[in-house]
DSSP file (Angstrom, degrees, kcal/mol; ACC not computed):
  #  RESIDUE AA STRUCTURE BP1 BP2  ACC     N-H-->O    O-->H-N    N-H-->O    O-->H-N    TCO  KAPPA ALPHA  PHI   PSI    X-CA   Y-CA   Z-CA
    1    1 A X              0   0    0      0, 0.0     0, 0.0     0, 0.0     0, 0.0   0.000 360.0 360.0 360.0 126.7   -0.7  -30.1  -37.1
    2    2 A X     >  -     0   0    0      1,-0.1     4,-0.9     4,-0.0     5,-0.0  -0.083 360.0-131.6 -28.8 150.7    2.9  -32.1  -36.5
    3    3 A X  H  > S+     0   0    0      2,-0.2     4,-2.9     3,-0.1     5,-0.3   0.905 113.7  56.2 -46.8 -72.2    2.7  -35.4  -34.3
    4    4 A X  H  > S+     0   0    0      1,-0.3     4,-1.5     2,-0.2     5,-0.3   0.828 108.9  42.1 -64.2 -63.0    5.6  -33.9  -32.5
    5    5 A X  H >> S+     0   0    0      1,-0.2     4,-2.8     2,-0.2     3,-1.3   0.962 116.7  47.1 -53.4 -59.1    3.7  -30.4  -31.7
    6    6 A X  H 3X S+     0   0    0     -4,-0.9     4,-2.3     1,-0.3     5,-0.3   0.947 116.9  47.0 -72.5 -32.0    0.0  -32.3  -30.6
    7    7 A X  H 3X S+     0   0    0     -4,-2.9     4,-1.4     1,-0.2    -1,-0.3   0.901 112.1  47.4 -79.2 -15.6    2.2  -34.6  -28.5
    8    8 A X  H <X S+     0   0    0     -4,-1.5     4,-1.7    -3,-1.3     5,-0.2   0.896 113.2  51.3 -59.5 -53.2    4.1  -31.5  -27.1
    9    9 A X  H  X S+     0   0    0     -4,-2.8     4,-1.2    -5,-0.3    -2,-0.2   0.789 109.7  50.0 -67.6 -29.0    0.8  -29.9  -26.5
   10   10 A X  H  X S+     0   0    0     -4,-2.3     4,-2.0    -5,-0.2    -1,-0.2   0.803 107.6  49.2 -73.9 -34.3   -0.4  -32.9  -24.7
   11   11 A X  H  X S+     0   0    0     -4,-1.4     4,-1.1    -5,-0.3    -2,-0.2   0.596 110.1  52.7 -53.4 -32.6    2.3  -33.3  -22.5
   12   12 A X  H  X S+     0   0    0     -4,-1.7     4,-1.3     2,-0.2    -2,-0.2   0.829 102.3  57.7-102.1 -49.2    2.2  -29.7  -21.5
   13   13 A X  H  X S+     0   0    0     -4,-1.2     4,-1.0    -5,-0.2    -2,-0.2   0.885 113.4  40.9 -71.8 -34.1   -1.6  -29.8  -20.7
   14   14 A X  H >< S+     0   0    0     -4,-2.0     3,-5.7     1,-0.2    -2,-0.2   0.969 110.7  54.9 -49.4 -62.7   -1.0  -32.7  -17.9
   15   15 A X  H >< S+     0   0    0     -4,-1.1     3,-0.7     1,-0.3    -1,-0.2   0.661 112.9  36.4 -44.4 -31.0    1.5  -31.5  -16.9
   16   16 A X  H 3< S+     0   0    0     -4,-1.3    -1,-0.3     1,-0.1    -2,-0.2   0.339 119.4  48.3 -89.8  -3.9    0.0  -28.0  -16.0
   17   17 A X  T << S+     0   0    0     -3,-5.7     4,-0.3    -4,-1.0    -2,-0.2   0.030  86.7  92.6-126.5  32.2   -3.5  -29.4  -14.9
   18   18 A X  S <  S+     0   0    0     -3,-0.7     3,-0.2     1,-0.2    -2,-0.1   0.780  84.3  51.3 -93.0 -16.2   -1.4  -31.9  -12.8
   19   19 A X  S  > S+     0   0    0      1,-0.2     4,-0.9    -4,-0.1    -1,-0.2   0.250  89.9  85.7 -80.8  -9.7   -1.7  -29.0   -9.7
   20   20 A X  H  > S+     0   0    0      1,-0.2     4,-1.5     2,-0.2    -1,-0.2   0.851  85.3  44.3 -62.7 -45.5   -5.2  -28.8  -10.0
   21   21 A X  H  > S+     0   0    0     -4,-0.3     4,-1.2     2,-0.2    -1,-0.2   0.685 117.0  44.3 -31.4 -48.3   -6.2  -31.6   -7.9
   22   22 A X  H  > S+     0   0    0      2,-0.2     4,-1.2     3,-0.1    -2,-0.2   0.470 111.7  54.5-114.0 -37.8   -4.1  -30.9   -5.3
   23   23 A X  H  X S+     0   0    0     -4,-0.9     4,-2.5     2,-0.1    -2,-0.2   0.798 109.7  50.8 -87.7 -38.0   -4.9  -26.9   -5.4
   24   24 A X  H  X S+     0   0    0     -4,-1.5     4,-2.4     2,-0.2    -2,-0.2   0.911 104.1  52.2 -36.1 -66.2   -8.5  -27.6   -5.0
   25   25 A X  H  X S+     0   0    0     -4,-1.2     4,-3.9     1,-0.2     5,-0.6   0.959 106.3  51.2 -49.5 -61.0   -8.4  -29.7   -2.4
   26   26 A X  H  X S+     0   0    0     -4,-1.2     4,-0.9     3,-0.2    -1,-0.2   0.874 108.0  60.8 -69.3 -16.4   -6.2  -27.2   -0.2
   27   27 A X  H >< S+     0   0    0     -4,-2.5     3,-1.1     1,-0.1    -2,-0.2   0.813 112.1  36.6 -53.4 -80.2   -9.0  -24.4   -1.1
   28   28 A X  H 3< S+     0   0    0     -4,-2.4    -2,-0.2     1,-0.3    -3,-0.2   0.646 129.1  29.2 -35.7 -42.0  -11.5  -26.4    0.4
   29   29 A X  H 3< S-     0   0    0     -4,-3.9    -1,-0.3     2,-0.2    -3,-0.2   0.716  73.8-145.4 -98.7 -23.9   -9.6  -27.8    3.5
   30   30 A X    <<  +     0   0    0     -3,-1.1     2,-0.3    -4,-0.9    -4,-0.1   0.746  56.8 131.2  49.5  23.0   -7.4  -25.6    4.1
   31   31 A X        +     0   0    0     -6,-0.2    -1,-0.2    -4,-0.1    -2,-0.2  -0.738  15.3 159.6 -96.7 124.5   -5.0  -28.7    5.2
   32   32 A X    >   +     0   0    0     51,-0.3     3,-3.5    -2,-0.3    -1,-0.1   0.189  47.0  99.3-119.5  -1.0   -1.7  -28.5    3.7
   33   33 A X  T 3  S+     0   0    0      1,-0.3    51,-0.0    50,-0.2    47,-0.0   0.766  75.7  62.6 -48.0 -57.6    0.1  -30.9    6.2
   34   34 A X  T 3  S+     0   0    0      1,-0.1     2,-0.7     0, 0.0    -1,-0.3   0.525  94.3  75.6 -65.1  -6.4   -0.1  -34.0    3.8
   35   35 A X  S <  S-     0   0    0     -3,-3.5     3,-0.1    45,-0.0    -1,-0.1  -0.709  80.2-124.6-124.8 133.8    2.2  -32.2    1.0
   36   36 A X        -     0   0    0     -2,-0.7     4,-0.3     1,-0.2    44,-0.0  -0.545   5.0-156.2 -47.3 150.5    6.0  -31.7    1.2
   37   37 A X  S  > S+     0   0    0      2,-0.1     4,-3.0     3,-0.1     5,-0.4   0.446  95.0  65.0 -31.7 -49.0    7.1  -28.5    0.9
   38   38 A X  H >> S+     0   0    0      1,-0.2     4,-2.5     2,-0.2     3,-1.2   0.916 101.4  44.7 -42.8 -53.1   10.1  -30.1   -0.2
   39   39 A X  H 3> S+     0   0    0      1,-0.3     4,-1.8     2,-0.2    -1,-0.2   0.812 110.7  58.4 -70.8 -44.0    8.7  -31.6   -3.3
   40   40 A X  H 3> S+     0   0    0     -4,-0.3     4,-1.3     2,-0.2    -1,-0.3   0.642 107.6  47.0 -41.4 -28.9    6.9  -28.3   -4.0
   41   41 A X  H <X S+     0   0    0     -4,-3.0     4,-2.1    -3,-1.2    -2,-0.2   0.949 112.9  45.4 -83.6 -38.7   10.1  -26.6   -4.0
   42   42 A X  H  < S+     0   0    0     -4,-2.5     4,-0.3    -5,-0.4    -2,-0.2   0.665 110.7  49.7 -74.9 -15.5   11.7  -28.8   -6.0
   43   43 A X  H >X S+     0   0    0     -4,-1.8     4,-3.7     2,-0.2     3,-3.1   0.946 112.7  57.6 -79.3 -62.5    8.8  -29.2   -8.8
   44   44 A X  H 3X S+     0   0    0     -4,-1.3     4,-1.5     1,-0.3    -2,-0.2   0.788 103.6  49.4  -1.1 -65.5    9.0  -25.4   -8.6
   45   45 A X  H 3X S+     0   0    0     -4,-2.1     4,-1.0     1,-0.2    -1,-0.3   0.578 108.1  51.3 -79.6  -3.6   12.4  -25.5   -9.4
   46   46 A X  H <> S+     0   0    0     -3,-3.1     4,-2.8    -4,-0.3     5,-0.3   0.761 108.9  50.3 -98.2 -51.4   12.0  -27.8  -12.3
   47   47 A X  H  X S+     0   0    0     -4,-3.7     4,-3.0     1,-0.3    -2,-0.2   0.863 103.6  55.9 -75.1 -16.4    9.4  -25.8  -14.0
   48   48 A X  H  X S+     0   0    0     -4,-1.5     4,-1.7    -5,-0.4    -1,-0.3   0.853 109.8  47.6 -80.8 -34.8   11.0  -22.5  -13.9
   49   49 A X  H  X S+     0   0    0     -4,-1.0     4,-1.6    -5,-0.2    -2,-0.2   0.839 108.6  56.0 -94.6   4.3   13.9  -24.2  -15.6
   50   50 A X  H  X S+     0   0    0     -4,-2.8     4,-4.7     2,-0.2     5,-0.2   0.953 112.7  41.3 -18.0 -79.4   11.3  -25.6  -18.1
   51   51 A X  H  X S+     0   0    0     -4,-3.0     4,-1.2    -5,-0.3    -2,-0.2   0.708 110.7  58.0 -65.3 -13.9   10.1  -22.0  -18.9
   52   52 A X  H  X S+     0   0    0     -4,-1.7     4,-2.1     2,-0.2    -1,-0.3   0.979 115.2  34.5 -73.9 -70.4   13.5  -21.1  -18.8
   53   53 A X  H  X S+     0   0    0     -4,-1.6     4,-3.8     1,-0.2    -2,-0.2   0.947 113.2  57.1 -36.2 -70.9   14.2  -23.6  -21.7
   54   54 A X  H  <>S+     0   0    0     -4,-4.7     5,-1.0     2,-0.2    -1,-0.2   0.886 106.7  48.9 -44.6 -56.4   11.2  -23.2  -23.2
   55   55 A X  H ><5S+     0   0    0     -4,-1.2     3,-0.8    -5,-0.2    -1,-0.2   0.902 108.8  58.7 -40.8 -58.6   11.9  -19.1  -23.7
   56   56 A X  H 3<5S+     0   0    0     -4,-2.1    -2,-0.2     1,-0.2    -1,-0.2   0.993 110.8  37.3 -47.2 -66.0   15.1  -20.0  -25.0
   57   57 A X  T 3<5S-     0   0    0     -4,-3.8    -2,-0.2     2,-0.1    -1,-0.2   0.130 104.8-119.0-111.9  56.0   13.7  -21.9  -27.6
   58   58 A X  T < 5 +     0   0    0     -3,-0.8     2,-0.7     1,-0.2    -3,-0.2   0.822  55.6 160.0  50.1  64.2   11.0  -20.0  -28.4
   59   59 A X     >< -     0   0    0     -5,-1.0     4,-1.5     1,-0.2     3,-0.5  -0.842  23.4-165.6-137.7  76.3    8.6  -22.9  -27.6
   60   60 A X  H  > S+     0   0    0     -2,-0.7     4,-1.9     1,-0.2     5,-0.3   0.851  80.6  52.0 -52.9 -44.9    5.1  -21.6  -26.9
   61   61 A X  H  > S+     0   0    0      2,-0.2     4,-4.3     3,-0.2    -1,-0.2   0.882 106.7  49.1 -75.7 -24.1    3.7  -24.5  -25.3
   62   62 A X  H  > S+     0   0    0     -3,-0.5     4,-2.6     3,-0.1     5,-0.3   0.991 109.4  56.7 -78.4 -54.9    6.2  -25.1  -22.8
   63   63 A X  H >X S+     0   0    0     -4,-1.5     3,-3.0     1,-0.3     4,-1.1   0.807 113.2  41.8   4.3-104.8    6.0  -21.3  -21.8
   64   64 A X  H 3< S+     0   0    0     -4,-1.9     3,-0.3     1,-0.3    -1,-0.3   0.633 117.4  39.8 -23.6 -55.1    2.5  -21.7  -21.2
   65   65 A X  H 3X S+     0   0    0     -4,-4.3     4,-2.0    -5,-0.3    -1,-0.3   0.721 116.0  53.8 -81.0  -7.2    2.2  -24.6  -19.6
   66   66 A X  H << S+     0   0    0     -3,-3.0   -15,-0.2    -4,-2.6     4,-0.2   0.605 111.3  49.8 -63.0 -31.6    5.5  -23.9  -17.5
   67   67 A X  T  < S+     0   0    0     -4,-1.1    -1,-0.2    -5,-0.3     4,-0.2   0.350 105.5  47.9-111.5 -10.2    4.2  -21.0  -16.6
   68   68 A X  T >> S+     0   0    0     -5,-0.4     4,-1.4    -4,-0.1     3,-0.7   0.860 111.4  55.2 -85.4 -53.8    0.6  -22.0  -15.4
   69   69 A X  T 3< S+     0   0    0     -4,-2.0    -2,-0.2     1,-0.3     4,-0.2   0.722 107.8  51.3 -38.7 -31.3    2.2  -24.9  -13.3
   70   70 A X  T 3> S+     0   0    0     -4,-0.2     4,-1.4     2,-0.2    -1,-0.3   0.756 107.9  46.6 -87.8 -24.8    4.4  -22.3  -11.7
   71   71 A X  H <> S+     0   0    0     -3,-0.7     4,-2.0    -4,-0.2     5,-0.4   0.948 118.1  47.1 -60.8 -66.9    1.5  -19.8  -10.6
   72   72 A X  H  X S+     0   0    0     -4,-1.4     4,-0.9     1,-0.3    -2,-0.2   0.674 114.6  48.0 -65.6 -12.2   -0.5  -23.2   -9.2
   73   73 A X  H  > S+     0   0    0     -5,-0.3     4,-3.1    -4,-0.2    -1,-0.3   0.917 109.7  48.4 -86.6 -48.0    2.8  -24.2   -7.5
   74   74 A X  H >X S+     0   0    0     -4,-1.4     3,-2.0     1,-0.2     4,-1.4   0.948 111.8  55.1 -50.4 -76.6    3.5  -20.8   -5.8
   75   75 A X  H 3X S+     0   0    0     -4,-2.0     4,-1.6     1,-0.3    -1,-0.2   0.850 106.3  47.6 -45.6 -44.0   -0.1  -20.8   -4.6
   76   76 A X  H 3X S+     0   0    0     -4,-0.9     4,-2.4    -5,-0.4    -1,-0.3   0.871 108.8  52.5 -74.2 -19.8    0.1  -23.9   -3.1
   77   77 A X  H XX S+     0   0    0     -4,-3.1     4,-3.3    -3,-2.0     3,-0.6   0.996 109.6  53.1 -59.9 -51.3    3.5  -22.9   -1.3
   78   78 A X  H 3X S+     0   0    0     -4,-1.4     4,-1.1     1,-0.3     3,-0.4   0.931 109.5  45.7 -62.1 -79.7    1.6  -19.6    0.1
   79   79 A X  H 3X S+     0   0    0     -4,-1.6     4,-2.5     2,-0.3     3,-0.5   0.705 106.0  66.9 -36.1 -49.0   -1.2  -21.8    1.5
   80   80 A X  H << S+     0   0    0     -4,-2.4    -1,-0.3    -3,-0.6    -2,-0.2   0.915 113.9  29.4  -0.7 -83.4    1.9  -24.0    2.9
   81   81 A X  H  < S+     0   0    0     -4,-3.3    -1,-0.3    -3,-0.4    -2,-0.3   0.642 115.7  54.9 -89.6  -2.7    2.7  -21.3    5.0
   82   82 A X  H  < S+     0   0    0     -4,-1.1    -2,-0.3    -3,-0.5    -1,-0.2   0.753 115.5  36.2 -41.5 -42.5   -0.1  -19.8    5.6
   83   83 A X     <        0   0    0     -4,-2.5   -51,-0.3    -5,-0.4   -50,-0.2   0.176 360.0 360.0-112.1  10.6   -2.2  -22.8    7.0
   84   84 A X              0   0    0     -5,-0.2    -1,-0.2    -3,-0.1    -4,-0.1   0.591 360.0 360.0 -56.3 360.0    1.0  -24.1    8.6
């Protein structure tokens, strides 16, 4: 496997297990007050034009990982408002 692919592939698994922490926690507590919304929207908005990119150029691991970060950000907005 390419340097350039495993470092792709690494980059893409932080980055997507970066919401895990952070999604955990608001299962458990049910707290969102400490986390912007703002910053959620805007990481949101970053990762959709990630997967956007990524789609374009046929680039499986950003896809994937673009697209797990965006489920685990959209949950944590719904909890946002829900637990507001």
């Amino acid at each position: 496997m390419d340097l350039i692919i495993v470092l792709g592939l690494i980059g893409a698994m932080l980055t997507t297990v970066s919401f895990v922490p952070q999604l955990i926690k608001v299962c458990r507590t049910r707290s969102t007050k400490d986390i912007s919304a703002g910053m959620l929207v805007l990481f949101s908005s970053a990762f959709i034009v990630w997967l956007t990119y990524g789609i374009l150029i046929e680039d499986i691991p950003l896809i994937i990982a673009n697209t797990f970060a965006i489920v685990q950000a959209i949950i944590i907005l719904i909890f946002k408002i829900i637990y507001k």
